[in-house]
N, CA, C and O atoms as a DFTB+ gen file, in Angstrom:
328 C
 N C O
     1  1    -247.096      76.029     -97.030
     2  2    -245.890      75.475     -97.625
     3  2    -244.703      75.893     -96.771
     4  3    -244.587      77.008     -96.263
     5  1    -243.754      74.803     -96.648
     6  2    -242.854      75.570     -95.408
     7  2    -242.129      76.151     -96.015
     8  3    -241.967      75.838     -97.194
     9  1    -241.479      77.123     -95.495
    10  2    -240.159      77.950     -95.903
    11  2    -239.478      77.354     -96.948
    12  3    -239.683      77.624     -98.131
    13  1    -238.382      76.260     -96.394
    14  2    -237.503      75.540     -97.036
    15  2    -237.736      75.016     -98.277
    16  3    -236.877      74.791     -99.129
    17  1    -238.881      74.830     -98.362
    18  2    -239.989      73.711     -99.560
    19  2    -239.785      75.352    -100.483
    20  3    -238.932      75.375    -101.370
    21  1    -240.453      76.396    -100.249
    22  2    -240.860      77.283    -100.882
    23  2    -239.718      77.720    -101.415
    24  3    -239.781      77.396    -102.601
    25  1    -238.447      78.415    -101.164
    26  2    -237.309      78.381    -101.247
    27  2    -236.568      77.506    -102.541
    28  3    -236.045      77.932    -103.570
    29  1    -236.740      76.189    -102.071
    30  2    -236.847      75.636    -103.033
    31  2    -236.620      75.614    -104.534
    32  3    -235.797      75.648    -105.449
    33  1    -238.063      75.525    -104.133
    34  2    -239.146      75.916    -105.368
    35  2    -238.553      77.053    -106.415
    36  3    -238.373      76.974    -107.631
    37  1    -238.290      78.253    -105.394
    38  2    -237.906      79.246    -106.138
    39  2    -236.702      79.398    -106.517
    40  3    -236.527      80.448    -107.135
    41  1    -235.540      78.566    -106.348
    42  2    -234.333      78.310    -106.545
    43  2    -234.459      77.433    -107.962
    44  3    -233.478      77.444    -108.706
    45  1    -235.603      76.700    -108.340
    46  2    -235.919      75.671    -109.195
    47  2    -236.549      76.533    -110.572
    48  3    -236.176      76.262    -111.714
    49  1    -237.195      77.219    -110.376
    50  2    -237.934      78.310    -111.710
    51  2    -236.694      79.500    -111.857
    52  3    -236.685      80.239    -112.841
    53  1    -235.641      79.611    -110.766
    54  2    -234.662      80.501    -111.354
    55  2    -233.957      79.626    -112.701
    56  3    -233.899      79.962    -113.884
    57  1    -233.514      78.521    -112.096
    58  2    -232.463      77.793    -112.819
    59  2    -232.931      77.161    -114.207
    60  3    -232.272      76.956    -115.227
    61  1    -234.044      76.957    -113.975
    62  2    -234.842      77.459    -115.751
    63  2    -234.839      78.435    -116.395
    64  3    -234.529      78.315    -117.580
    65  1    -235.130      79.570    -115.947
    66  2    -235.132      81.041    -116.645
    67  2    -233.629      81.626    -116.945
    68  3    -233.420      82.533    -117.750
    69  1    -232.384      80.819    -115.996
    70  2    -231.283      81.513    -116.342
    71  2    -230.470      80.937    -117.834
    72  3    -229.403      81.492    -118.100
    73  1    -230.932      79.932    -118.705
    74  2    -230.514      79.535    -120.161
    75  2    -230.909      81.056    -120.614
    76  3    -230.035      81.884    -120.868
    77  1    -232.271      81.340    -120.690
    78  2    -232.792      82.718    -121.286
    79  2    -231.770      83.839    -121.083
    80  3    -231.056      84.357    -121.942
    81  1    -231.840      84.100    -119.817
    82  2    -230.862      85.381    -119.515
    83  2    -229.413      85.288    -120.675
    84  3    -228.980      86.009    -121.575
    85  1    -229.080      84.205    -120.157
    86  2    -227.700      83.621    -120.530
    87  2    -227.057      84.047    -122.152
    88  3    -225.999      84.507    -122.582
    89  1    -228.287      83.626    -122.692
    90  2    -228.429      83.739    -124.183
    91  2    -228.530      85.192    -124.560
    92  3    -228.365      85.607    -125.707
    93  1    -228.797      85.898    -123.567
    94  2    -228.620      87.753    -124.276
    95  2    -227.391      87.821    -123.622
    96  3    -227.013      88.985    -123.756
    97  1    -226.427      87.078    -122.875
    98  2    -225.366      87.525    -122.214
    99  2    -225.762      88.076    -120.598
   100  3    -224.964      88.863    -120.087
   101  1    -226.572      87.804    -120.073
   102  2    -226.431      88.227    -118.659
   103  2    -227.002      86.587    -117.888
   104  3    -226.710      85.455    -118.274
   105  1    -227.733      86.919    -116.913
   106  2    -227.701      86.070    -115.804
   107  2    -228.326      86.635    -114.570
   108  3    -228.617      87.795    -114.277
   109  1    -228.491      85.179    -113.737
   110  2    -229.329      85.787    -112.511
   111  2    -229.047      84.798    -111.147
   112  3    -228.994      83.620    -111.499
   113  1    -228.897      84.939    -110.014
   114  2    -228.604      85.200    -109.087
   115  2    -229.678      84.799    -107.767
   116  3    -230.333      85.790    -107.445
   117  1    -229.922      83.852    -107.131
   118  2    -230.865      83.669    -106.120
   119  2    -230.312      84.211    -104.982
   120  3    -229.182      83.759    -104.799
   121  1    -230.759      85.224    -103.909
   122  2    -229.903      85.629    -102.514
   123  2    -230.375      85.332    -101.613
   124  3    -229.850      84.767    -100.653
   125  1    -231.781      85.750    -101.786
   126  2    -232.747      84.983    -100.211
   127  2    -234.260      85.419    -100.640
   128  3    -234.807      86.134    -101.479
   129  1    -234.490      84.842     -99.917
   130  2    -236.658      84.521     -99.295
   131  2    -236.403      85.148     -98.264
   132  3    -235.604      84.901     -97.361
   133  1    -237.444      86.378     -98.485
   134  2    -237.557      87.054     -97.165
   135  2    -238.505      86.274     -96.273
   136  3    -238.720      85.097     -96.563
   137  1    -239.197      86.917     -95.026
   138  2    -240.154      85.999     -94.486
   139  2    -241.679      86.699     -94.749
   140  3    -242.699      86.370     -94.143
   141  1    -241.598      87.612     -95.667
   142  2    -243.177      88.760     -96.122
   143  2    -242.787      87.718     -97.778
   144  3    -243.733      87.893     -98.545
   145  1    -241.906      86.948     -98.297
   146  2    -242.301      85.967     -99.137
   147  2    -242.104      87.162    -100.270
   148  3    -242.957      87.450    -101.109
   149  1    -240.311      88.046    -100.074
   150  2    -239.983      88.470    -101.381
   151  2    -238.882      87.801    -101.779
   152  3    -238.318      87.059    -100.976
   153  1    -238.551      87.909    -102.675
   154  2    -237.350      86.563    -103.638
   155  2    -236.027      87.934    -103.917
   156  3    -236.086      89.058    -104.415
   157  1    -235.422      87.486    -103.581
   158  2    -234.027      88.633    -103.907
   159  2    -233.406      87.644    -104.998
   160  3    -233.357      86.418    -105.097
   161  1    -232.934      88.763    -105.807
   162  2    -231.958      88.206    -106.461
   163  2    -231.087      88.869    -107.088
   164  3    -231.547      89.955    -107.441
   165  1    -229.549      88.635    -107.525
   166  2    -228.867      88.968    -108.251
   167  2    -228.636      89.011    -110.061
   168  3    -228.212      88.049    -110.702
   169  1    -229.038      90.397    -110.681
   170  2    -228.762      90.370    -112.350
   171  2    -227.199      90.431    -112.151
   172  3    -226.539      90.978    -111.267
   173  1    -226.732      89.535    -113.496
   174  2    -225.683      89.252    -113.519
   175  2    -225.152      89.801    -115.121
   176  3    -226.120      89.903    -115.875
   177  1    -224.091      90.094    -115.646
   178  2    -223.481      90.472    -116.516
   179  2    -224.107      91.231    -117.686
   180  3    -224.282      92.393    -117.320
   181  1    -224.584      91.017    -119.160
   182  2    -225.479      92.216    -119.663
   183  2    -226.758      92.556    -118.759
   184  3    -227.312      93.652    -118.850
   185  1    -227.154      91.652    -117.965
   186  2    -228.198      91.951    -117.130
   187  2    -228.214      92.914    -116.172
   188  3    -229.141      93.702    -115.985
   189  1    -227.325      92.864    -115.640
   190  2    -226.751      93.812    -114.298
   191  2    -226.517      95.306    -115.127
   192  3    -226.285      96.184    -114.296
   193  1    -226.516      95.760    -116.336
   194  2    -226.304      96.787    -116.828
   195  2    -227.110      97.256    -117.861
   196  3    -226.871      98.397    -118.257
   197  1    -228.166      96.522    -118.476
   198  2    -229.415      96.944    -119.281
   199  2    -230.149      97.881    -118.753
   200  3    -230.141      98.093    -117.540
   201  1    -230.760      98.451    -119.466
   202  2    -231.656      99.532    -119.039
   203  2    -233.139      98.823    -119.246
   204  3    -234.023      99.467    -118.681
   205  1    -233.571      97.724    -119.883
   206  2    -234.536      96.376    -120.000
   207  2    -234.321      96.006    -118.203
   208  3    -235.401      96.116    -117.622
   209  1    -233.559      95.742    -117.591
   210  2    -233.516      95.004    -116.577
   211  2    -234.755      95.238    -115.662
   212  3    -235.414      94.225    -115.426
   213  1    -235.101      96.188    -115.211
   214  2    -236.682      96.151    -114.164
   215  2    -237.240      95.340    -115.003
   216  3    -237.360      94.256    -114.431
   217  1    -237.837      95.271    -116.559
   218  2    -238.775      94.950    -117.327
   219  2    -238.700      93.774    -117.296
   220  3    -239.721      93.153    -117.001
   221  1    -237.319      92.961    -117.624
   222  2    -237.307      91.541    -117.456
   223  2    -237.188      90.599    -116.322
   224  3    -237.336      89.376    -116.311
   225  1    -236.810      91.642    -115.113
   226  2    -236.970      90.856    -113.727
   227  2    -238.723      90.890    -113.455
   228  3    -239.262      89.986    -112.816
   229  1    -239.543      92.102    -114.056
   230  2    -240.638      92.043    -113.145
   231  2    -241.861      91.160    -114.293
   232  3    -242.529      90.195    -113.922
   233  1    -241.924      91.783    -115.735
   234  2    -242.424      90.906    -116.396
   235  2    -241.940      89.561    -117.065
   236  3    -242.631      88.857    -117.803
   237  1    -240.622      89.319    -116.680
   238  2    -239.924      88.208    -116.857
   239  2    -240.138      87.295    -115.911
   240  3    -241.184      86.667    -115.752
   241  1    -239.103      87.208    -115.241
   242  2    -238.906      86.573    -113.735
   243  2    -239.889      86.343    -112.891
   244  3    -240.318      85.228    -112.592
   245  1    -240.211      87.218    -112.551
   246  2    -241.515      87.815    -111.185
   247  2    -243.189      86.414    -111.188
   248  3    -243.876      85.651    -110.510
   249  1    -242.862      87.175    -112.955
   250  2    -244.408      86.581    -113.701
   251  2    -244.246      84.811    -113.899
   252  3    -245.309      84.218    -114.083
   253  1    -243.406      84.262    -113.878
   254  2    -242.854      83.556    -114.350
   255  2    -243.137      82.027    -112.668
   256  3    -243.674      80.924    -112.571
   257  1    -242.336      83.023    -111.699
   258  2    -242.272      82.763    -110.629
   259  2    -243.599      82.523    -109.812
   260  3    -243.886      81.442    -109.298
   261  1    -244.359      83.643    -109.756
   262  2    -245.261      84.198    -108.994
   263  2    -246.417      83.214    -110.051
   264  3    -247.326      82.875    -109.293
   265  1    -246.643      82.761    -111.209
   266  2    -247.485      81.604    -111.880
   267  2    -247.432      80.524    -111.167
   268  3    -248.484      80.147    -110.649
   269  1    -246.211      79.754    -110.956
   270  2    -245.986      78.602    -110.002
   271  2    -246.582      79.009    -108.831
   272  3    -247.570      78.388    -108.439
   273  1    -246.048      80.183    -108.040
   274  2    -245.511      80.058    -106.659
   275  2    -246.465      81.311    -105.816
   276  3    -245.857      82.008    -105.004
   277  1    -248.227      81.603    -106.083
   278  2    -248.813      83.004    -106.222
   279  2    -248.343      83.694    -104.856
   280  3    -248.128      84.905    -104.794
   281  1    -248.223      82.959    -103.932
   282  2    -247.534      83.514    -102.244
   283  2    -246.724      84.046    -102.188
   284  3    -246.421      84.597    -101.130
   285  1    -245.774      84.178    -103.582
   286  2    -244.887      85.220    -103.679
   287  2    -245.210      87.006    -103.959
   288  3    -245.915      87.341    -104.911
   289  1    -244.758      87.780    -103.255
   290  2    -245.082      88.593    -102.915
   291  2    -244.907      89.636    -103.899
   292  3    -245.696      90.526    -104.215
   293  1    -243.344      89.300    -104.485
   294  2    -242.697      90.246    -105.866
   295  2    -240.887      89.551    -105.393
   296  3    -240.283      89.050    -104.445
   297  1    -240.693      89.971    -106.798
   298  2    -239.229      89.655    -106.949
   299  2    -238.262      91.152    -107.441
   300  3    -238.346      91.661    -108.559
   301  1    -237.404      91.644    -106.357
   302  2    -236.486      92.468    -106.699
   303  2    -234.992      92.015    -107.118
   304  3    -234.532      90.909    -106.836
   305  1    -234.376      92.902    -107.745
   306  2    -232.785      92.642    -107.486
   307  2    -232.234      93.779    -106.536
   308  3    -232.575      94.959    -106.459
   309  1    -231.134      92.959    -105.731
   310  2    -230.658      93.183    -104.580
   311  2    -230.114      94.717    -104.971
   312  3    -230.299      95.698    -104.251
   313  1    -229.271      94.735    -106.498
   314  2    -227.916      96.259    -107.087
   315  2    -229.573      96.981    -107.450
   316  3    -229.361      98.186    -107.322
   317  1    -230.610      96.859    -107.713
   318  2    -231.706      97.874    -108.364
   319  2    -232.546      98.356    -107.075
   320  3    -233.604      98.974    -107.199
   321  1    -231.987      98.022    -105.829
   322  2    -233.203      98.160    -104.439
   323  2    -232.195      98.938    -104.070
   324  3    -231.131      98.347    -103.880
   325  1    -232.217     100.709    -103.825
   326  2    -231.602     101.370    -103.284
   327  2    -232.024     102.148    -101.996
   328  3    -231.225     102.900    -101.438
């Protein structure tokens, strides 16, 4: 699958999952596709400050993503990767 296509893709299962976020008050953020096929992204407002947040990016998001898309490798956020 090429890059761009894949990319995509994953720009497309964010923008579904972000009504969810939205609705507890936070949000989420696409930044880049690495080329080892990890998904960065930005938590945004109650999201960016929950103590839930690993839980819902990795069994949220990740799982969500990585169903469609299995070549995905894992999904971090950019403020939780120190």
């Amino acid at each position: 699958m090429k890059e761009e296509f894949l990319e995509a893709k994953v720009k497309s299962i964010i923008e579904q999952l972000r009504p969810y976020l939205q609705q507890d008050g936070g949000d989420i953020e696409f930044v880049e596709l690495t080329e080892d096929n990890i998904v960065k992204v930005k938590l945004q407002g109650a999201c960016g400050s929950c103590p839930h947040a690993k839980m819902t990016l990795k069994q949220g998001v990740e799982s969500a993503i990585k169903e469609y898309l299995p070549q995905i490798t894992s999904v971090e956020d950019v403020i939780l990767d120190f």
